[in-house]
Every structure is written in C-alpha cells, then in structure tokens.
C-alpha positions, 0 to 999 in steps of 0.5 A: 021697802023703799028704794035705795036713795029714799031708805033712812041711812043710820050713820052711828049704827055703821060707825059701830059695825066699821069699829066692832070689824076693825077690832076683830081684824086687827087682834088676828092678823097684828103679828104679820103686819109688825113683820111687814114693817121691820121688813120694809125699813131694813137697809143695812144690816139684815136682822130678817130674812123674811116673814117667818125668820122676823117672826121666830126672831121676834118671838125669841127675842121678846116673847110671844107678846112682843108680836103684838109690839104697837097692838094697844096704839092700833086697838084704840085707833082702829076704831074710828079709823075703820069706823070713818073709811067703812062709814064714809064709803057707804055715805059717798055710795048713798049720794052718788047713787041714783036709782039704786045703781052706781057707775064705776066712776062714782064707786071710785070717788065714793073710795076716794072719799073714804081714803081721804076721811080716814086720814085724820086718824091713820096718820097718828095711829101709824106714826106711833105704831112703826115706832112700836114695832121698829123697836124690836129690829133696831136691837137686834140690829145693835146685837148683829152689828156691836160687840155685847154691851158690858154687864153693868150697862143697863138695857135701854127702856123700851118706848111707849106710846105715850112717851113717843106721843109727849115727846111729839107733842113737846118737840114738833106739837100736833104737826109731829103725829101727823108725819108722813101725812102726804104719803099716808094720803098718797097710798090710803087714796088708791087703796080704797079707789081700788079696792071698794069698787073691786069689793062690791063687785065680788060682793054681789057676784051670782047675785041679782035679788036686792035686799029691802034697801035696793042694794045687793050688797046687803044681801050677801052672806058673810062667806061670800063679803068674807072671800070679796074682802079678802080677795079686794084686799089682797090686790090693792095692797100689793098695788099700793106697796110702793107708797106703802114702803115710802111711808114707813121710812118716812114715818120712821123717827129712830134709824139703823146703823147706816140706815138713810134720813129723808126730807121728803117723798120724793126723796125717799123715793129717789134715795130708795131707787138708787141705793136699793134698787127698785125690788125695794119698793116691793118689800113687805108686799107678801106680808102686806097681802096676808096681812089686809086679805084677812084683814079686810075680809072679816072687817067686811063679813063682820060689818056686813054682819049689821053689829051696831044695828043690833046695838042700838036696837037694844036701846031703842 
C-alpha cells in the first residue's frame, strides 16, 4: 500500500457511501428532528410542552404518518447533502495531509470546507422541510387558541413540497429556496469544524495500526465510528443550537397567532434576546442531540462501512 497522500482517492465511490448513510439516519431518527422544529418556533401559544408531548400530539392528531411530515423532501435531498459534507471533508482531509498526519488546524478547515460545500443543498432542503413539519403546530395552534370552525368550513389543504416550491420559485425565484442561507452557514460552518476533528479523534482512540491508506480511520470497526459519531454528534449540535434556533425562525414562512417576523440575523437574534429571554436559544437543544447523536453515528459507521466501493466493484 502506498502512503496516504499517493493512494488513488475514489470520489464517486464516497459520494455513494456519504448518500447510502444519510439515507439510513434520516429514516431512524426523522420523527425527533420534526419535534425539534415545532419546539423551536413556539413563541405564543404553547401547543408542546416538550418532545414527548409534541410527539403523542402529533400522533394523535395526524397519524403515526404525520411524524414523517417533510420526510420525502429530506430523503431525496439528503443524498447529496450528506454526499457533499462527508465527501468533501475526506477530500479537504487528503490535501492538507502530509505524510499521512493532520494537525488540528487542518482538521478544522478541512471541516469548514465540508460546511460551506454542503450548503448549496441544505438550504433548500431545510427550507421546504420547516414548512412541512411547522404545518402540524400551526393547526393545533388554531384549535388551542379559536373557537371550532363551523361544520360546513372546509379543512385547509395540507402544503406539499411541490406547492411551497412553485410558489417560491413564482414569488421570490430561485433566491426564495435559498432563505436563510447566511444562517444556514452560520450554524453548518461551526458544526462540522467541531465536529470532524472531535470524530476523528474518538475514531481512532485505542488505535495505533494504519490501514493500507496510511490513515487509522479506516481501520475502525463500525461500533467504534458508530459511538465517535454519536458522541462528536451530540457536542456540536448543542454547541451550535442558537444558530440553529435563529435559522428556523428565519426559515419559517407561515407565523403563529402573535408569533414575530424577522428581517434578518441579527434581528431575530436581538428580537429572541428581548421578548424570549436567552433560554430560547436553547430550545429544541435535547431533541436536537437525539436527533444528530444517532444521526451522525450510523452515518459515520455506515460510510465507514465502504457501500459505494463495493457498488462500484460490481460494475467494474
């Protein structure tokens, strides 16, 4: 084997792995993640009192279905979107490596770079899923706070990612799916310049053999990138929650009764500070741990797992 800045780098094949792992973390840990963003844009009215309350609720109200409210927008995106980070920090990794070692400093722009790749689909991707999934709050929020709508009133339609998507594109043009973009950078920047580096550190704990790349990352077993994602996970989105908060209301189109607009980051920021107190930059910080923890460590254990080399082994 060669060392590790000489080995031939298959980028589809790791475009495959990162696609194959966000699949499989999305489908197991969605339903929290839709807790997590009705948790965060309550201000007036409170429908959920925490994650298990908006869970049962939400069950109740729409069906074990409507916890995968905004699912099919974030299967088809999360492709590419865990494709590009995943992909992208292993790519930094290879060219700021120099002898098979990388110092912290080039761990965490190789992170950043991974941050700012992935944006491009994020964006969109969270754009149209808020409003999928905020859906769901705001009736209950109607029901909580007005009288019960005559018998002859028609329910409203429920939105679609489609509908949201042309009314963008009608209204704002391509600039409408990209909302929230600076925020969207501000909290997916940190993020992954925490969190790679604090992965590849558990990843390798207990650890001294190189695989045949010259990296110890590809010799750990899929317990061990499992637990270090989990645990990487957890840390940076509780680190980065208050720029998470600060997206999704900025991301959010349709309000509450007495729920706030914003113009802007520091707006919202300024606006949340003085109205909510700071705690609210905190809320959704528990679901937002159970949902990446799992998240990130099956992505990680299943990327790790090699799926697009074996893929394209076949065709070969």
């Amino acid at each position: 084997c060669t060392a590790f800045g000489a080995v031939s780098f298959s980028l589809p094949a790791k475009l495959i792995d990162g696609g194959v792992a966000g699949l499989v973390g999305v489908t197991c840990v969605f339903p929290i993640d839709l807790a997590k963003t009705r948790l965060q844009n309550q201000q007036g009215t409170k429908v959920y009192s925490g994650l298990l309350d908006c869970l049962v609720k939400t069950i109740r109200a729409e069906g074990y279905l409507g916890m995968y409210r905004g699912a099919a927008v974030n299967l088809i995106l999360v492709t590419p979107e865990k494709a590009i980070k995943l992909a992208a920090n292993d790519v930094f990794r290879q060219k700021l490596s120099k002898g098979g070692r990388l110092p912290l400093w080039a761990e965490i722009l190789a992170g950043c770079g991974a941050g700012t790749c992935q944006v491009v689909v994020t964006t969109p991707m969270e754009m149209l899923k808020i409003q999928l999934q905020d859906a769901g709050r705001l009736a209950a929020q109607r029901t909580v706070s007005a009288p019960a709508p005559p018998l002859t009133e028609p329910p409203s339609p429920r939105p679609s990612a489609t509908g949201i998507t042309l009314e963008l594109l009608r209204t704002r043009g391509l600039i409408g799916l990209y909302r929230g973009a600076g925020a969207t950078l501000l909290r997916d920047v940190p993020f992954s310049m925490i969190y790679f580096p604090l992965f590849a550190k558990l990843n390798t704990l207990g650890r001294r053999e190189q695989g045949c790349h010259g990296d110890t990352q590809e010799r750990a077993p899929f317990v061990q990138s499992f637990m270090a994602g989990c645990a990487a996970g957890s840390v940076a989105a509780v680190a980065v929650t208050p720029l998470d908060v600060i997206k999704t209301r900025l991301q959010t189109l349709k309000k509450g009764v007495g729920e706030d607009s914003y113009r802007g980051l520091a707006d919202c920021a300024r606006r949340i500070w003085s109205r909510e107190g700071p705690s609210a930059f905190l809320k959704g910080a528990t679901c937002r741990a159970l949902v990446i923890a799992p998240l990130f460590g099956i992505a990680q254990g299943v990327y790790f797992l090699g799926a697009g080399e074996q893929v394209l082994a076949v065709f070969r």
